[in-house]
N, C-alpha and C positions, 0 to 999 in steps of 0.2 A: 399514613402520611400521604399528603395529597402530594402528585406529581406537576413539574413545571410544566407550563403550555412551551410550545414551539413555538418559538417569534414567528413573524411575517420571513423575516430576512435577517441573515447578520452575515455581516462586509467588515474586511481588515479594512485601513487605510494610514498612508502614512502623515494624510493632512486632515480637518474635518473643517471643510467650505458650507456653515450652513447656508440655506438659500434664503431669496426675498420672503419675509414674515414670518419666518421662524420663530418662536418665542421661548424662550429659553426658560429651562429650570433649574432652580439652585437643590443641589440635593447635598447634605452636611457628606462634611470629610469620614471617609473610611482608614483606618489604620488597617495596615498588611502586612508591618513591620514582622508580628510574630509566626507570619507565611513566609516572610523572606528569610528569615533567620532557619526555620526550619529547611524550607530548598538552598538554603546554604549550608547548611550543616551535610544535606544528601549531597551535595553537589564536592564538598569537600572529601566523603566518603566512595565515594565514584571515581574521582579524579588522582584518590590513592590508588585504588585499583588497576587504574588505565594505567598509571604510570610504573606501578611494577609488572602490568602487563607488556606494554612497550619495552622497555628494558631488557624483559626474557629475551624478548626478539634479538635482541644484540650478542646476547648468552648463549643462544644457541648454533649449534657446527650442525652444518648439513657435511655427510659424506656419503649419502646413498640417496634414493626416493622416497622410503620411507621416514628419513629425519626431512626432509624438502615437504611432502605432505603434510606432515606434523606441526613446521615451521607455517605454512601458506593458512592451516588452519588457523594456528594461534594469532596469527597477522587477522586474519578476516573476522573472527570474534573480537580483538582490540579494536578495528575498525569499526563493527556494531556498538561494542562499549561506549565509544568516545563518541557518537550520537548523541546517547542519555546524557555523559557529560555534558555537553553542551548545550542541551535541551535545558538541563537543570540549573548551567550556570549563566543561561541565560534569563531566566525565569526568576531566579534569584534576585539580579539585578533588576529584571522589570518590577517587579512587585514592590522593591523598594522605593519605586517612583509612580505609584499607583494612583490614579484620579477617577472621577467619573463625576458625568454632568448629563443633562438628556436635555429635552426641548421637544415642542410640538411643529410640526412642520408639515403640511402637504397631505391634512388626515393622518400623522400618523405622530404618534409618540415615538421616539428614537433614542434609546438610552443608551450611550457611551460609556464603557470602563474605558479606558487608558492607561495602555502598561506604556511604559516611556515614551517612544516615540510611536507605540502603535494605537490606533485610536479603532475598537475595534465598535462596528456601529449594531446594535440590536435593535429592529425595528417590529412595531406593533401595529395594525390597522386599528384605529380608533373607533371605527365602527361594530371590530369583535369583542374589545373590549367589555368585560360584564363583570358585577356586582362592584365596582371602586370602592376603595372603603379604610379605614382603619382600623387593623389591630394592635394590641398591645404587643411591645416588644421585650423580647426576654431580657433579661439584665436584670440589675439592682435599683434602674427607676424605674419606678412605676408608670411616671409620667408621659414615657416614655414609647410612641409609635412608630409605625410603619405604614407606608402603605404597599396595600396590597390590590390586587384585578385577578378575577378570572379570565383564564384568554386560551382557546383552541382543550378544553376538555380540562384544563388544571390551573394553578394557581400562582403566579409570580407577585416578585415583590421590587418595590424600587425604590431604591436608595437604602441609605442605613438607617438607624435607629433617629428620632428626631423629635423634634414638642409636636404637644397639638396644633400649636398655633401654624406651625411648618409646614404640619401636616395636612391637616384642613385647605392651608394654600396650594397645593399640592394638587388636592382632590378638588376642589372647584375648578382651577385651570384645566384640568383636564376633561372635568368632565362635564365644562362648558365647550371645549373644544369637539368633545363628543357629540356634543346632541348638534353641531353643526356639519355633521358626516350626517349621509341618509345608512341611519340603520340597513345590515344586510341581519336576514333569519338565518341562522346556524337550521340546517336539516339535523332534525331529531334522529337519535340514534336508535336502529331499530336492528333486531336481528337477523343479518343473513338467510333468507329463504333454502332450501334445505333440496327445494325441488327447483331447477332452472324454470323460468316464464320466457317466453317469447317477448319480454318486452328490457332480459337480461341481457347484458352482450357477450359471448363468446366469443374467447381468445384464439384468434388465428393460429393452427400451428405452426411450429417453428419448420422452414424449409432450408434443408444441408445445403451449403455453398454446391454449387454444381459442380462433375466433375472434368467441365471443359473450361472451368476458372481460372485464370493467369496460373495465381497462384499453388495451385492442384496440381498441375502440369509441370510445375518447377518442382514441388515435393516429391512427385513418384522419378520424374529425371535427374535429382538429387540420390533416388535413393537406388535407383540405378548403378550408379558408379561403383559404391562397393561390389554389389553383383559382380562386376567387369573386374574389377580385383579379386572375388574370390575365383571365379574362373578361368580368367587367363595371370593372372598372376602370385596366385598362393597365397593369397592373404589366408588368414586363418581368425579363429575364434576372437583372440587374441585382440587382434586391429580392428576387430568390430566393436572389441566394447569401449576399448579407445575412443572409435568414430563417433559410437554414442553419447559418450560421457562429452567430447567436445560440444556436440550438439545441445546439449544441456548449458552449457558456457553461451554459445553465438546464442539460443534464447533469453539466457539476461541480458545479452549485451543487448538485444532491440527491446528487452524491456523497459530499461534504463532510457532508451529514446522515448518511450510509452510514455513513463514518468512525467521524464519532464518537459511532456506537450500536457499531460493533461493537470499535470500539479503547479507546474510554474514554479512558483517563490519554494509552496512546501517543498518541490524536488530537493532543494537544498537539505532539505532533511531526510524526506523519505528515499533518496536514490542513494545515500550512502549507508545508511541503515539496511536497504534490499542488497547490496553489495554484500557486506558484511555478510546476514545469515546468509543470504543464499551462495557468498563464495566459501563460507563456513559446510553448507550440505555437500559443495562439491571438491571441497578437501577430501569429508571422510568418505564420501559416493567411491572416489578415487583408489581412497587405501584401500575398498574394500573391492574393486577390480583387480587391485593390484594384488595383492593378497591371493583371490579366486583365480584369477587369470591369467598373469602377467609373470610373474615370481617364478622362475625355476621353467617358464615352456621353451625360452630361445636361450640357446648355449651360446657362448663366445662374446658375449655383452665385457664389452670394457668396466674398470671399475667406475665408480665416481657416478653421482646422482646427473650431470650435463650429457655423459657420451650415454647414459640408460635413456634418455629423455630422447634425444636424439632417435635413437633405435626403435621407438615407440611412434612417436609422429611424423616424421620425415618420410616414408613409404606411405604414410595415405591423407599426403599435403591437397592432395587434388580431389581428395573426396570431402575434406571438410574444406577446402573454398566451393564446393558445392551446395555444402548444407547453407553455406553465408549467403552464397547468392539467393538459393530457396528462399529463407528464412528474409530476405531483403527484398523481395519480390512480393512475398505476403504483406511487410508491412508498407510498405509505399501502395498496392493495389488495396489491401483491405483497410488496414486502418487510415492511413492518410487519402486517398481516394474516395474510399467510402464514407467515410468522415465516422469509423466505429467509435474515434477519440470523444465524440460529443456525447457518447452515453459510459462512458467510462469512468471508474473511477480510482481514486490512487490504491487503497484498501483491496481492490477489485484485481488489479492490474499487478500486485505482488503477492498475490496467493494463485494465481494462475500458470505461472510455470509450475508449482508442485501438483499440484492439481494434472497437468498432464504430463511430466516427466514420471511423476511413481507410475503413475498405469503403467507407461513404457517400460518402464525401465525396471521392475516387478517380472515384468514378461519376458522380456532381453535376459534378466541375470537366472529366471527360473527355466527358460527354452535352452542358456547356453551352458546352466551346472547338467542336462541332461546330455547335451550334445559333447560335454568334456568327458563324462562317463562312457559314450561312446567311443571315444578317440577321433573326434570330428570330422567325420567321414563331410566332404564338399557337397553331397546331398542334403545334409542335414543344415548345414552353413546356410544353402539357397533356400529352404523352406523358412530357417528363422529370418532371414531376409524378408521376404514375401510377409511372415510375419507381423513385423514390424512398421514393413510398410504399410500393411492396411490397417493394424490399428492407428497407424500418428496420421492418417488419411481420413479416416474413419472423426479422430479426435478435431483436425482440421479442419474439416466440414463441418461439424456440429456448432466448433467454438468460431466460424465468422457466417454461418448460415441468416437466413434473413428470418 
């Protein structure tokens, strides 16, 4: 089966203003009915789920950390859930009010579907355009065509099934609008050379952010401050992997600013879906500190999941407004300064906190189950420190290097 070409361009819009000389094409009605009935059948089956998901929520007693874990997880999975809800019942609805019209305009064919109010614009350069033509369309008339083009290495089709007579009109307007574009030559596809030529170009390598960078500076004096705690004031194993696990948090939270500069409208969807799984990983990241770490090292802990909570991050309030600041210092110098936003993308931008929280944090929980083994002598405390720092240093530089 041959594959679609890649249009020139395809643009949402909430209006479609075509321009002077446009020439519009009639392309027969598509029914979607039996797409909307199916995303409404999924959309009804999702939104039972959500709603005995929600629900639990109300069912459940927190009376320690681990039901409050449990709870925060189930909360951030219903929150990714009810995305898809609404993905689907939205979709449901559009597809019910389905259109599509095209037109030539400005050299280029530009075919519009239309889900309700969105007019989403598919454009073609008229001049890559090749073999125009009709084929037969599947179904029970015979009579019955399509047209179809080849365009950018594969094959599309435009509009639905329709007569010849349709059809034909179809393919003439077009591809009399064609031969009024100056033909460009498509470069023939040839195989990659195997040996570089001097006349290939050579990708610059990548050079690590320096480490006289704003940014760099604020990371190792961020990660300073625990030092100063494990030193002069007893912090222990314990408050480090706290410290870290927060840090893992204040990185969503500027990624979610990441979002939505570079997704805009989609943020709407994609920043509450990244909430979700990723406050979903750091529920159970959590329990499983809690669990290793936490659980049974400080005596005297009140009961009740607020005064445990309390007892956990209150003594190292000033090392994670440090991480904040770090972490706020990176992204107004690199991303907004530098303008990384412009090569960014949403897909890109929420697989990147895992991508370098597991390395970390891989390293933090297999350097700290030795150092508990130990009985965490404060030597051992200062090297996984030192640690740490230079791989999220290390990772720093790499991921805003030039």
């Amino acid at each position: 089966m041959q594959r679609k070409g890649r249009p020139a361009s395809i643009r949402v819009r909430l209006s479609d203003d075509s321009g002077p000389g446009a020439v519009a094409l009639a392309l027969p009605a598509r029914s979607t009915r039996p797409a909307s009935i199916v995303l409404g059948i999924f959309f009804a089956i999702f939104a039972a789920v959500e709603w005995n998901a929600v629900s639990g929520l109300f069912r459940h007693s927190v009376n320690d950390v681990f039901d409050l874990s449990f709870l925060m997880f189930h909360a951030f999975w219903a929150l990714g859930w009810a995305v898809g809800v609404v993905l689907l019942g939205g979709l449901a609805v559009l597809f019910a009010f389905y259109s599509e019209s095209a037109r030539l305009e400005n050299g280029r064919l530009v075919h519009i579907p239309k889900l309700g109010p969105l007019n989403i614009l598919v454009d073609y350069d008229l001049a890559r355009i090749r073999n125009l033509r009709l084929e037969q369309a599947g179904g029970n008339d015979p009579d019955a065509v399509q047209v179809r083009f080849d365009y950018d290495g594969g094959a599309n089709t435009l509009g639905n099934a329709m007569s010849r007579h349709e059809g034909q009109r179809l393919v003439d307007l077009i591809g009399g609008a064609g031969h009024d574009v100056p033909q460009t030559q498509e470069a023939p596809h040839t195989e990659p050379s195997k040996k570089p030529t001097s006349q290939q170009r050579v990708a610059a390598p990548e050079v690590p952010l320096p480490l006289s960078s704003q940014s760099a500076i604020a990371l190792v004096v961020a990660n300073l401050v625990p030092l100063v705690g494990v030193l002069f004031f007893g912090w222990n194993l314990a408050d480090l992997m706290v410290l870290y696990w927060v840090e893992s948090g204040v990185v969503a939270f500027y990624t979610v600013l990441k979002i939505a500069i570079v997704g805009r409208l989609a943020a709407l969807v994609a920043a509450p879906f990244f909430v979700g799984h990723f406050g979903g990983f750091m529920a159970g990241h959590f329990l499983l500190i809690y669990g290793l770490f936490l659980r049974g090292v400080r005596d005297g802990w009140a009961p009740g999941a607020g005064a445990e909570l309390t007892a956990i991050f209150v003594p190292i309030w000033t090392s994670i407004a440090a991480l904040f600041v770090s972490h706020g210092v990176s992204f107004f110098t690199n991303f907004i300064q530098d303008r990384e936003y412009e090569g960014a993308t949403v897909s890109g931008l929420m697989t990147a906190p895992y991508n370098r929280i597991m390395v970390m944090h891989l390293t933090l929980i297999f350097g700290g189950w030795i150092i508990l083994l130990m009985g965490m002598p404060t030597g051992a405390l200062v090297i996984l420190l030192a640690l740490k720092t230079a791989v999220d240093l290390h990772a720093h530089r790499k991921e805003h290097g030039g």
